[in-house]
C-alpha positions as CSV (number, residue, x, y, z in Angstrom):
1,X,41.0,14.9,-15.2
2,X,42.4,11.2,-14.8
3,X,39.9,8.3,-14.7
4,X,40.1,7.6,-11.5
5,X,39.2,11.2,-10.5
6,X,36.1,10.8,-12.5
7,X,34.8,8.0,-11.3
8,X,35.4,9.2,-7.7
9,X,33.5,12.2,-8.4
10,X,30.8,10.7,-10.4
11,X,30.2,8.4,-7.2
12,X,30.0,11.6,-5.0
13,X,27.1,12.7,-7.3
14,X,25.2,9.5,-7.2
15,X,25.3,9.9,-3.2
16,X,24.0,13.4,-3.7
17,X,21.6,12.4,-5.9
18,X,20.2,9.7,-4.4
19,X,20.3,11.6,-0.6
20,X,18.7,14.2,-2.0
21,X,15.5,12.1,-3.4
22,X,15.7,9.9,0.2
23,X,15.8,13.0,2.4
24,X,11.8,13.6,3.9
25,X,10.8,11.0,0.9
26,X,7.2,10.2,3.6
27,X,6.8,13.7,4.7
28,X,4.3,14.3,2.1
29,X,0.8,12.2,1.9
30,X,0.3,9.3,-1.2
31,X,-1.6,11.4,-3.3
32,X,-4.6,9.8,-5.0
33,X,-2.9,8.4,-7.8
34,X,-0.1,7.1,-5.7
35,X,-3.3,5.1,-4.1
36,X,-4.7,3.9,-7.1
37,X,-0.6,2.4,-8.1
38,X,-1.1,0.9,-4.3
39,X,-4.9,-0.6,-5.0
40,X,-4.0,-1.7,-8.1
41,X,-0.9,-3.2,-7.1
42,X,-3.4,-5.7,-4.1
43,X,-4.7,-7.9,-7.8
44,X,-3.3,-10.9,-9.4
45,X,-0.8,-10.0,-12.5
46,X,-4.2,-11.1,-14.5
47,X,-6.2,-8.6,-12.7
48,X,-3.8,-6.1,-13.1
49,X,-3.7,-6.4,-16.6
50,X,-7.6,-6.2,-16.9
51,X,-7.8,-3.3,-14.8
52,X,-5.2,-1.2,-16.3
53,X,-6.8,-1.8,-19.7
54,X,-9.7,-0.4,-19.2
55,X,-7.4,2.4,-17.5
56,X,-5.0,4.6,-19.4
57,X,-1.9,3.0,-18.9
58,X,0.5,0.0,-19.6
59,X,1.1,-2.7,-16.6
60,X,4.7,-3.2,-16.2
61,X,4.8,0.0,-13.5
62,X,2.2,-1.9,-11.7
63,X,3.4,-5.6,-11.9
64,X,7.2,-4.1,-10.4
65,X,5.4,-2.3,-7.8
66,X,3.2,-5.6,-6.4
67,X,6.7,-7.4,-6.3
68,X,8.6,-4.9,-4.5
69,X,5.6,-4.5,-2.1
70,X,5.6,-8.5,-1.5
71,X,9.1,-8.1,-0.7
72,X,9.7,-5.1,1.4
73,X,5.8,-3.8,2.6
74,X,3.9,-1.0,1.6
75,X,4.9,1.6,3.7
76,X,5.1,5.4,2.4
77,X,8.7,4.5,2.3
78,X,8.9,1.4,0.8
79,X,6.6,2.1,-2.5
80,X,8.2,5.2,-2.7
81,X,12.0,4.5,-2.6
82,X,12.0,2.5,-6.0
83,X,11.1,6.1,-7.7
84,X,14.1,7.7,-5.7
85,X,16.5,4.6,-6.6
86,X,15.5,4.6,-10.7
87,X,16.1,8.2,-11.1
88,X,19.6,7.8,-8.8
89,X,20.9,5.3,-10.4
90,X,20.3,6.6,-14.4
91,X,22.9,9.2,-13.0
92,X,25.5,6.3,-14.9
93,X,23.6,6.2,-17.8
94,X,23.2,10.3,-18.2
95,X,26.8,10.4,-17.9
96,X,27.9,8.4,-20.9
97,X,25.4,10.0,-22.7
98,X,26.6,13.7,-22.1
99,X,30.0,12.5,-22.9
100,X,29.4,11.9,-26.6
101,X,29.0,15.6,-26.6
102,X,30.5,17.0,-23.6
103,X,34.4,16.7,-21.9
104,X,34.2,15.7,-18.6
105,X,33.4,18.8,-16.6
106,X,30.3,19.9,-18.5
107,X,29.2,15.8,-18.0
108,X,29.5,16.5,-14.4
109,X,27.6,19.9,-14.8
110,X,24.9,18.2,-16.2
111,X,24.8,15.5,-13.6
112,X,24.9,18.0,-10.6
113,X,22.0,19.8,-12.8
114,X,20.1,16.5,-12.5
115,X,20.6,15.9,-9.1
116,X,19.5,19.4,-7.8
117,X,16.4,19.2,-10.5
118,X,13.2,19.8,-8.3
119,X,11.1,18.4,-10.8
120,X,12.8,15.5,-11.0
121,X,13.3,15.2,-7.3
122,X,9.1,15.7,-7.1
123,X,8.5,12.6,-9.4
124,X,11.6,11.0,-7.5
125,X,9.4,10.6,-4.6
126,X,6.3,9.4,-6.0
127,X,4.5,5.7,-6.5
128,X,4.0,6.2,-9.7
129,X,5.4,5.1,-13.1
130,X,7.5,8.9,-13.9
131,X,10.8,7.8,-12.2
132,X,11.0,4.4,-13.6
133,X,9.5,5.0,-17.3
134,X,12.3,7.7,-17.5
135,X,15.5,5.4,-16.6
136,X,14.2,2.8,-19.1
137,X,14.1,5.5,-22.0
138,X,17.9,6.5,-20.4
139,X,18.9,3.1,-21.2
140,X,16.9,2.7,-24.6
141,X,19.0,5.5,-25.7
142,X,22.0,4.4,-24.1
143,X,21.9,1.2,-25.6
144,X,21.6,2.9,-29.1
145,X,24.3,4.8,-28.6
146,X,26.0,1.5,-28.0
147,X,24.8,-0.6,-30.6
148,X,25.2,2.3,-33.0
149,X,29.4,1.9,-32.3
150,X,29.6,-1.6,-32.4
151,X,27.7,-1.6,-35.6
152,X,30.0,0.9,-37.0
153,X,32.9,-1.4,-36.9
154,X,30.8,-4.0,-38.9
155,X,30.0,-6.5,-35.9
156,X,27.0,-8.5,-36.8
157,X,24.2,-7.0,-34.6
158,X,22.8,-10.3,-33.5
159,X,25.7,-11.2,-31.9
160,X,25.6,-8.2,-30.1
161,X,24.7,-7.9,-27.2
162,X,23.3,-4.0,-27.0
163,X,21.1,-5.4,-30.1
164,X,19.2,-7.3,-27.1
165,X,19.1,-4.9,-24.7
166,X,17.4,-2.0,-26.8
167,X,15.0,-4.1,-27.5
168,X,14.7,-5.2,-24.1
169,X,14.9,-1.3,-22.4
170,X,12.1,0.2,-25.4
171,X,9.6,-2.5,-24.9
172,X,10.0,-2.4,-21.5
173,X,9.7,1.7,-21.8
174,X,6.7,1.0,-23.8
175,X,4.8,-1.4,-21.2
176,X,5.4,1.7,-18.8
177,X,4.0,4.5,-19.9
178,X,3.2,5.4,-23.6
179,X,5.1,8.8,-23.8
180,X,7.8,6.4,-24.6
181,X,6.1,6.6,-28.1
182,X,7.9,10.0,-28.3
183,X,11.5,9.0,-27.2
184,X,11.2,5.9,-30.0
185,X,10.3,8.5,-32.4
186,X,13.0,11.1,-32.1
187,X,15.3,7.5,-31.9
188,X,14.0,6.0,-35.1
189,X,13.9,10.1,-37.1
190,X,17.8,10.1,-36.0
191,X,18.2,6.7,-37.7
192,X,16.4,8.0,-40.6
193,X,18.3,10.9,-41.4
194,X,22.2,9.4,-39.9
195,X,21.6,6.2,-42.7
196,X,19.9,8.0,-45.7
197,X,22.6,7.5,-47.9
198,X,23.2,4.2,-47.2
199,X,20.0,1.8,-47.1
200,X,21.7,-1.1,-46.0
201,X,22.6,0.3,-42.6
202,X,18.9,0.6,-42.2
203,X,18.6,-3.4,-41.9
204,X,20.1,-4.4,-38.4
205,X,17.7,-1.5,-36.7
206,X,14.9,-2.7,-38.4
207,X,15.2,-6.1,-37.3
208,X,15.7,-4.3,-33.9
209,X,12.1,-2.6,-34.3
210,X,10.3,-5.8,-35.6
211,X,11.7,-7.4,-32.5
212,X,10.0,-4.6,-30.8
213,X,7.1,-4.5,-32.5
214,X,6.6,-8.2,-32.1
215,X,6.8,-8.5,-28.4
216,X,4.4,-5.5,-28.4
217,X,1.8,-6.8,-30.1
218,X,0.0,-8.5,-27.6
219,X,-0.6,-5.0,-26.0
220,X,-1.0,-3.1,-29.0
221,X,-4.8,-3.8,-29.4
222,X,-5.5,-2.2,-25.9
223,X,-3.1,0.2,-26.8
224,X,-4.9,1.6,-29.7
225,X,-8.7,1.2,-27.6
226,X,-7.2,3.6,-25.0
227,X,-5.5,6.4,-27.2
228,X,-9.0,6.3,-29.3
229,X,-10.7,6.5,-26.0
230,X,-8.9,9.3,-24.4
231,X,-10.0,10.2,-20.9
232,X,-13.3,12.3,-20.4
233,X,-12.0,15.2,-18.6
234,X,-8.8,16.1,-20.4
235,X,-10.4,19.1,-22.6
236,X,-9.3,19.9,-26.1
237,X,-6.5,23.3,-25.6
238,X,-6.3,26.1,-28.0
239,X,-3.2,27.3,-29.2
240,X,-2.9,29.8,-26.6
241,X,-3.2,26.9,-24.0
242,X,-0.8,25.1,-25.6
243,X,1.3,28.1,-25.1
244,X,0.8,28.3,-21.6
245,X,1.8,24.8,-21.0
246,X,5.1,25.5,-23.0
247,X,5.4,28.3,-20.4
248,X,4.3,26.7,-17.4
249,X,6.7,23.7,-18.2
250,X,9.8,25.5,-18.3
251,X,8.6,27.1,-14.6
252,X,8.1,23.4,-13.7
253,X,11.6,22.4,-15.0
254,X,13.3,25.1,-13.2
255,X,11.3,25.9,-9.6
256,X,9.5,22.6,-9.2
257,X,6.0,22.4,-8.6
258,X,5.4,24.1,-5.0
259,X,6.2,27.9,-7.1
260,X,2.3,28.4,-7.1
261,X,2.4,29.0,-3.5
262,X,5.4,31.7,-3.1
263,X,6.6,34.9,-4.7
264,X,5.1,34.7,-7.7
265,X,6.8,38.3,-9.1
266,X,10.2,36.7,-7.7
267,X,9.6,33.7,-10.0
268,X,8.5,36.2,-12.6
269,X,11.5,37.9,-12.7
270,X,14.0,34.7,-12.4
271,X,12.0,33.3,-14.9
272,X,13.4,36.1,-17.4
273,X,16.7,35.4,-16.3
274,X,16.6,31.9,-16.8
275,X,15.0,32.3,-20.0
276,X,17.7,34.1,-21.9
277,X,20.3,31.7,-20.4
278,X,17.8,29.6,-22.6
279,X,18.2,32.0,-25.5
280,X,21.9,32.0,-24.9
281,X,22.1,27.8,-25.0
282,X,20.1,28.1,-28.2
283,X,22.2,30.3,-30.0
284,X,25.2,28.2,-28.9
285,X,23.7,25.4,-30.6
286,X,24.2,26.8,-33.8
287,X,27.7,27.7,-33.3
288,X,31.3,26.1,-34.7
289,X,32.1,23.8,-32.2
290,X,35.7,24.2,-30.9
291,X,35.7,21.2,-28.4
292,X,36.8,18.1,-30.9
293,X,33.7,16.3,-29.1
294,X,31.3,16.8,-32.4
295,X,29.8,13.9,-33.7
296,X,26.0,12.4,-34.5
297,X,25.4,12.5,-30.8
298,X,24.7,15.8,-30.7
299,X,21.7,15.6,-33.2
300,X,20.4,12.6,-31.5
301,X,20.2,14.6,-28.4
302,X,18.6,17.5,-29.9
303,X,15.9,15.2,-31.6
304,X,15.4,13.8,-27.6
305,X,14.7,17.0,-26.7
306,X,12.5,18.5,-29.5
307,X,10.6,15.9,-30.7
308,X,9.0,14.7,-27.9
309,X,7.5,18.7,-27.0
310,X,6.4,19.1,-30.3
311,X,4.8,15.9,-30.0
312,X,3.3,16.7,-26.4
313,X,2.3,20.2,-27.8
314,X,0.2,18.6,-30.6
315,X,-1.4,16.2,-28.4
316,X,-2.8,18.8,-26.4
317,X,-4.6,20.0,-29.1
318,X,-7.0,16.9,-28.5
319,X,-6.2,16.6,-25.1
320,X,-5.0,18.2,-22.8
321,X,-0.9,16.7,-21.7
322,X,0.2,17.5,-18.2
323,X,3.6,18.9,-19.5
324,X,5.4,18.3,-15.8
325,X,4.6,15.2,-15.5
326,X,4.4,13.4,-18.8
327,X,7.2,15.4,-19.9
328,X,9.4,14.7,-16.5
329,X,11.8,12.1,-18.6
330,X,12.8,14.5,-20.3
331,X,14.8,16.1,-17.6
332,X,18.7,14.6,-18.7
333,X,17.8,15.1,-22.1
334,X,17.4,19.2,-21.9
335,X,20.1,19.7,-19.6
336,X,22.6,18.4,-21.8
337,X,21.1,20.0,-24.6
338,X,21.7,23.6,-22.5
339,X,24.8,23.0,-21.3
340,X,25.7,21.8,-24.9
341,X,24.5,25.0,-26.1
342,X,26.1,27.3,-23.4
343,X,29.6,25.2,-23.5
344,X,29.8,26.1,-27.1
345,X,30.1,29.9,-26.7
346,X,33.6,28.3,-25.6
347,X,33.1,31.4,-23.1
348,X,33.8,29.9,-19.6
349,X,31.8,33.5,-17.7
350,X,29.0,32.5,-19.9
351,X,29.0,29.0,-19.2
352,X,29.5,29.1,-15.0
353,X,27.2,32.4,-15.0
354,X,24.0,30.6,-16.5
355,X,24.9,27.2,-15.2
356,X,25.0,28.8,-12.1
357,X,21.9,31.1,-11.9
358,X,20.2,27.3,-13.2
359,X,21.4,25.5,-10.5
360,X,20.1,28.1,-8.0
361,X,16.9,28.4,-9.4
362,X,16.6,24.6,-8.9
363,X,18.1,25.1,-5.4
364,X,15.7,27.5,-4.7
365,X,12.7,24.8,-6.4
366,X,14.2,22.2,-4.2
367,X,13.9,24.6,-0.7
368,X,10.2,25.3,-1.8
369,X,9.9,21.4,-2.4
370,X,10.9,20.3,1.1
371,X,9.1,23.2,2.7
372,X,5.8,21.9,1.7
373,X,4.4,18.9,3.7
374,X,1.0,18.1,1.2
375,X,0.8,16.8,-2.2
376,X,-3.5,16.7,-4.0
377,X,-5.5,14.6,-1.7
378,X,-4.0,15.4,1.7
379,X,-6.5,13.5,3.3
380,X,-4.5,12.7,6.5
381,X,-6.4,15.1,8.9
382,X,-9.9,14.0,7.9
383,X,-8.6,10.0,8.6
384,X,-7.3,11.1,11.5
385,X,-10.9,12.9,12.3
386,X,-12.2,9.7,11.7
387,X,-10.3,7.3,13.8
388,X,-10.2,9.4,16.8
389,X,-14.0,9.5,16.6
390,X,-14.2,6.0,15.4
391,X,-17.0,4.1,17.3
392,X,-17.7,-0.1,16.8
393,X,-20.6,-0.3,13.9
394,X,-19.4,2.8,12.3
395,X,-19.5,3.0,8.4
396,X,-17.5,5.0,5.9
397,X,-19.7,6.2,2.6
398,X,-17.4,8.0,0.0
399,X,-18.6,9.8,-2.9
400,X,-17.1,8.9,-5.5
401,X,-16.4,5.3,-4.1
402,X,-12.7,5.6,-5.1
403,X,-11.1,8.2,-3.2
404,X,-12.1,6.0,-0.2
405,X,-8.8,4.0,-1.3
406,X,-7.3,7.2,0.2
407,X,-9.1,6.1,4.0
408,X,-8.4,2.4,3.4
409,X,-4.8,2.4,2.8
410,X,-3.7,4.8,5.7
411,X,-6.6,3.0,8.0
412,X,-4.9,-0.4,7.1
413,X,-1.2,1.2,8.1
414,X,-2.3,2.7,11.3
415,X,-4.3,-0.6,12.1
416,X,-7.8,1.2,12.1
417,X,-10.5,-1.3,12.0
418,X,-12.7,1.0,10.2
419,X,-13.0,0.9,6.2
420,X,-15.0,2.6,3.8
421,X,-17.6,0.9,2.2
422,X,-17.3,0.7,-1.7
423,X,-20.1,1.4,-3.7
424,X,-19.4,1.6,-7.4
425,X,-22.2,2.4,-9.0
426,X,-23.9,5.8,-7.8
427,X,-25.2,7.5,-4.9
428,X,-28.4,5.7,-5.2
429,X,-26.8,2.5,-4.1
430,X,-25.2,4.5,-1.0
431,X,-28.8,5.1,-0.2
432,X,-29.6,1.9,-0.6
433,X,-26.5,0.4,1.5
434,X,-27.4,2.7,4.2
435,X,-31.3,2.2,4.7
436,X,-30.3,-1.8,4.3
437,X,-27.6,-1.9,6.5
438,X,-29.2,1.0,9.0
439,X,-26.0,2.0,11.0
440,X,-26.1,4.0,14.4
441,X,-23.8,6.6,13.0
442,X,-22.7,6.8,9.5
443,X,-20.0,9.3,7.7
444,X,-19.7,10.5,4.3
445,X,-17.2,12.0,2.5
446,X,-18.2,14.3,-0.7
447,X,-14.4,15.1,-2.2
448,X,-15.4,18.3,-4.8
449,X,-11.8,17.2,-7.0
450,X,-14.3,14.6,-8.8
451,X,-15.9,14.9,-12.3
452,X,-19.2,16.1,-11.5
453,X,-20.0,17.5,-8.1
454,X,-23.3,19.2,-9.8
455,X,-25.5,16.9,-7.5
456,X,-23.5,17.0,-4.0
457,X,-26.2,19.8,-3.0
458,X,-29.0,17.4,-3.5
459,X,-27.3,14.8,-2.0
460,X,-26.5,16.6,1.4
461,X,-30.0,17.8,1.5
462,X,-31.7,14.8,1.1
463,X,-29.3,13.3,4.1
464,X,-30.2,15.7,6.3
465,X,-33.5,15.5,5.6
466,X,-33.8,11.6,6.5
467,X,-31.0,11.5,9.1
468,X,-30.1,13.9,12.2
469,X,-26.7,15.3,11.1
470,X,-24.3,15.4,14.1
471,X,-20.8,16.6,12.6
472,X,-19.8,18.6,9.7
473,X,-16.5,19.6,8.6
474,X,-14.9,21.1,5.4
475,X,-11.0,20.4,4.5
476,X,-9.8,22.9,1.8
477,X,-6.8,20.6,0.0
478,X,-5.3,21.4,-3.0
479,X,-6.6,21.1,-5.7
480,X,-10.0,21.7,-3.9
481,X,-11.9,20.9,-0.7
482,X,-13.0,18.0,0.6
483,X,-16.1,17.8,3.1
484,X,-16.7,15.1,5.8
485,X,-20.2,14.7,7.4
486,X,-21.3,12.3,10.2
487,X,-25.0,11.6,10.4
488,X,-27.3,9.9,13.4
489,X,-30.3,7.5,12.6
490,X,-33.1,8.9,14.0
């Protein structure tokens, strides 16, 4: 394959890639979190900062997000495109990458693998951090690969530029999400065990991670408060759990997250099928390789791969880790490894029968994808129930106060005078709000996906008792229901 050939066709990709992740990127609603990146992203850079420390992640998602909003609006669209453009353009990144390991056709194999990934594509079109955290790790890696060859020919890392821009991509990795953690380890246990005979090669990489660990440390106090902290409803797992999350991920990896609702004995099935080409890349990992392509690549790759699910896994054992998502950058990373392993049965029926059975698996997870129209929080057709019924003096109560970000946002894009009010400190205060500011009509939204819904019983009853209710209505959304009541003064 000449040069020009492969560039040509690593463009093509790209443009499948990134129409693939554009294509019905607003038919599905912003999901609760997606809101929360939008709330968030309304406060100063100081606020932000403040806010997301007493939250569970870094800021840098959030500080990107208010600047591309301030340029280009906040549409669906808009806060959603940089996801699809981040995990598009690491497409030039991934390549290189595979090529340490792989010739040129497997490299494509793995890109076209990418670009048809459904989990990938899901987090692709999402305001969140997913898309984004995962390109920076891409280019952490990247850049190692990089600085690792020019450091090999004895050029002085400081004069080096790819010295500068690991730093740069890790920290930045690091303000983004804090599974980062895991990539940096499996990159610093490579180093380790590449440079254990020879200390001084050690130096220029340590310099690297004090550099790092430097222009982390004004975060790293927070840092440790929120990992001590945790969050209150992610539950300790057993190893069984643990297990099922294993198995739930590689579902994820291969059908998406929409599998739930089809054919679960056809996904049964394909899952069987998929697995031993799994079994089959495994074995191939520990074979002679034939290709001339061997080098410390390989292991570094591996370690990408492994360490951070091992990792993930023992996590869980405190609290729960949401394997699909947290685990979504790891996407590049176990492709190549499969079609590392499959490549090196040097057997090309082996290799196009699996690689193809994997990429129509992830067809068939990218079909279920676009054939679904809701992500959590579909709140859409109780707003619209709302504003159609919206009457001047109306008031918006929502328990608990924060999914009524959900209302505001959509009311504010559709130009919908009405907004619910915030109360942030208990229902009693609702109560309060409501016999203070005494309302013609009121609604109230009780959304059952909260922490404790123990007391929504109570609640209702003691509404109904005081007020004449005129409307009622019950929204089952996944992952519960969500129900809407309007209520009279009498």
């Amino acid at each position: 394959m000449t040069k020009k050939t492969e560039r040509t066709l690593l463009f093509l990709i790209f443009i499948l890639c990134l129409s693939i992740r554009i294509a019905f990127i607003t038919q599905k609603n912003l999901w609760f979190d997606e809101v929360f990146s939008w709330h968030l992203s309304l406060n100063s850079f100081y606020e932000i900062i403040v806010r997301t420390s007493n939250d569970i992640h870094p800021p840098l998602y959030y500080f990107v997000l208010k600047i591309w909003n301030g340029v280009f609006g906040d549409s669906v669209l808009s806060m959603r495109f940089p996801s699809a453009l981040f995990s598009s353009i690491a497409i030039f990144l991934i390549y290189p990458i595979a090529r340490r390991i792989l010739d040129p056709v497997n490299s494509l194999i793995v890109l076209i693998l990418y670009s048809v990934s459904p989990l990938n594509l899901y987090y692709s079109q999402e305001a969140r951090m997913a898309a984004m955290n995962m390109f920076l790790n891409i280019c952490s890696v990247y850049f190692l690969i990089r600085l690792e060859d020019k450091l090999s020919r004895k050029t002085n890392a400081f004069n080096n530029g790819m010295f500068y821009l690991y730093i740069i991509s890790t920290v930045a990795a690091l303000y983004t999400h804090y599974f980062s953690f895991f990539i940096l380890a499996a990159e610093i246990i490579y180093l380790i065990c590449l440079y254990r005979a020879d200390f001084k090669k050690y130096i220029p990489y340590l310099a690297a991670y004090l550099g790092i660990g430097l222009l982390y440390l004004m975060w790293a106090g927070i840092f440790v408060q929120q990992i001590t902290r945790g969050q209150s409803w992610r539950a300790q797992q057993t190893s069984f759990q643990v297990l099922n999350e294993y198995t739930n991920y590689f579902k994820d990896l291969n059908f998406g997250l929409y599998y739930h609702y089809t054919n679960l004995t056809l996904i049964k099935y394909l899952t069987i099928l998929l697995f031993l080409g799994v079994v089959i890349a495994v074995i191939g990992l520990f074979l002679k390789n034939k290709s001339g392509k061997s080098d410390n690549s390989n292991a570094l790759i591996l370690l990408l791969t492994i360490v951070p699910l091992v990792l993930a896994g023992i996590t869980s054992f405190k609290q729960k880790v949401e394997f699909y998502r947290y685990l979504s950058i790891l996407v590049p990373f176990i492709l190549i490894t499969l079609v590392y392993g499959i490549s090196k049965w040097n057997n090309k029926l082996i290799l196009y029968s699996f690689v193809g059975l994997f990429i129509a698996s992830n067809i068939f997870g990218l079909c279920l994808h676009y054939s679904f129209t809701f992500k959590n929080d579909d709140y859409r057709a109780l707003i619209n129930k709302i504003d159609s019924n919206y009457m001047t003096g109306d008031r918006i109560y929502v328990e608990p106060h924060y999914y009524g970000w959900l209302i505001e946002y959509y009311n504010k894009q559709n130009n919908v005078p009405v907004k619910p009010a915030y109360i942030r400190y208990g229902w009693n205060e609702i109560l309060d709000s409501i016999n203070t500011q005494k309302p013609e009509r009121f609604w109230v939204v009780f959304d059952y996906s909260s922490v404790d819904t123990t007391k929504f019983n109570d609640y209702k009853s003691g509404l109904e008792r005081d007020f004449e209710k005129d409307f009622n209505m019950t929204y089952y959304l996944a992952p519960t229901k969500v129900e809407l009541y309007r209520f009279l003064n009498k």
